[in-house]
C-alpha positions in Angstrom: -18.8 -10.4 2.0 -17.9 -10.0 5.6 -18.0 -6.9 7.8 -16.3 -6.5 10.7 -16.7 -3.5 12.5 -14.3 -2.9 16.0 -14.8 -0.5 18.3 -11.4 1.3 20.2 -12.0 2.9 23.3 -16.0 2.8 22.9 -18.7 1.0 22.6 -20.2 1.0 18.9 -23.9 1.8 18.9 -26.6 -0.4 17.3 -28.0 2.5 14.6 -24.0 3.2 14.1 -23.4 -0.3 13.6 -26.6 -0.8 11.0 -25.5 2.4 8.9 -21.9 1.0 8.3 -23.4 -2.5 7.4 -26.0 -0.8 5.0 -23.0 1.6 3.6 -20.4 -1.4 3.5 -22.9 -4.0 1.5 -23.0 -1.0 -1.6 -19.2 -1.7 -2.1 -19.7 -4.9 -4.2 -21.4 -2.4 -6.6 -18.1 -0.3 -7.4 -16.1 -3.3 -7.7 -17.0 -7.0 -7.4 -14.1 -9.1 -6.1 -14.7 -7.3 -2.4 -14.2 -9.7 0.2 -14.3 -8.1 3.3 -15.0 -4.9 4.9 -13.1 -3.9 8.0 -14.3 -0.6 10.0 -12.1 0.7 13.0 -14.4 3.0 15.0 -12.2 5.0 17.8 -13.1 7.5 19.9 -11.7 8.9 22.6 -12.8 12.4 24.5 -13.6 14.5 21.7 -11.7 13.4 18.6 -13.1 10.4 16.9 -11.5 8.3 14.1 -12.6 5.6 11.7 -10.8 3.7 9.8 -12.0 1.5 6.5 -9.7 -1.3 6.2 -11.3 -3.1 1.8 -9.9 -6.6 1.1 -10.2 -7.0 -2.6 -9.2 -10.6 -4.2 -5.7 -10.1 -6.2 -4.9 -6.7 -5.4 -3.6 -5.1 -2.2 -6.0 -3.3 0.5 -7.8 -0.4 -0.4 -7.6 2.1 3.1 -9.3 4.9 3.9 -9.2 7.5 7.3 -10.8 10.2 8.5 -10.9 12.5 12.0 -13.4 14.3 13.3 -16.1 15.2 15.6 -19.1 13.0 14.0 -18.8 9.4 13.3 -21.3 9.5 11.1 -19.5 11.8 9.0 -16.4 10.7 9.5 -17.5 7.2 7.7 -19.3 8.7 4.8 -15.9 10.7 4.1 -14.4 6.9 4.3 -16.5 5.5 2.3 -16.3 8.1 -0.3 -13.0 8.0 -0.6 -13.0 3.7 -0.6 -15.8 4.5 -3.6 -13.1 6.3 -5.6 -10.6 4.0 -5.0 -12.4 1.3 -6.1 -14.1 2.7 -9.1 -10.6 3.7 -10.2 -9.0 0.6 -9.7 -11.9 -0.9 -11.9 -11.5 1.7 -14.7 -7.6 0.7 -14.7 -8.3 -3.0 -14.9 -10.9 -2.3 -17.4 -8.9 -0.5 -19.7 -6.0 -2.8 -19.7 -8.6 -5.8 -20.7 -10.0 -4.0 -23.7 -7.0 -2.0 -25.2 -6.7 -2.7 -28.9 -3.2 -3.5 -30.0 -2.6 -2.8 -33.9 0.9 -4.0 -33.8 2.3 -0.8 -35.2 3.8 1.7 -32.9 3.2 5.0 -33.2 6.5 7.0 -33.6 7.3 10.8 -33.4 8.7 12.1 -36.2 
């Protein structure tokens, strides 16, 4: 899996840059056809935005943003929310696999 992780208007610190790539390998747990992991750190005066960009093989990209004044923060919202997303996702695909069909349908009456 491959993490990218930009920086916008900053420079993207080392520990910053080791806490997304710890946080970023954990996504392979929720689901495992992750492919890539792209993080968009941008800060400018005081406001500061990241952006978490999850290519998943067969399905669309999973995104996730957050504002704020902590970066640190602002990723673990992100990656909270690209946990959900994924876990759902999973559930959904799960569910449709192991559906039983009886070939009756159920009818109201």
């Amino acid at each position: 899996m491959q993490v990218t992780i930009i920086g916008r208007h900053m420079d993207v610190p080392q520990d910053l840059k080791r806490y997304i790539e710890e946080k970023a390998q954990k996504l392979p747990h929720y689901y495992d056809r992750v492919m890539a992991v792209e993080v968009l750190v941008e800060g400018e005066h005081s406001a500061k935005r990241v952006e978490l960009v999850v290519t998943v093989a067969g399905h669309e990209n999973f995104v996730a943003q957050e504002k704020g004044d902590d970066i640190f923060a602002c990723f673990d919202i992100c990656i909270g929310h690209i946990e959900k997303q994924l876990t759902r996702f999973k559930d959904r695909i799960r569910d449709k696999k192991h559906r039983v069909r009886t070939g009756q349908e159920e009818t109201e009456a």
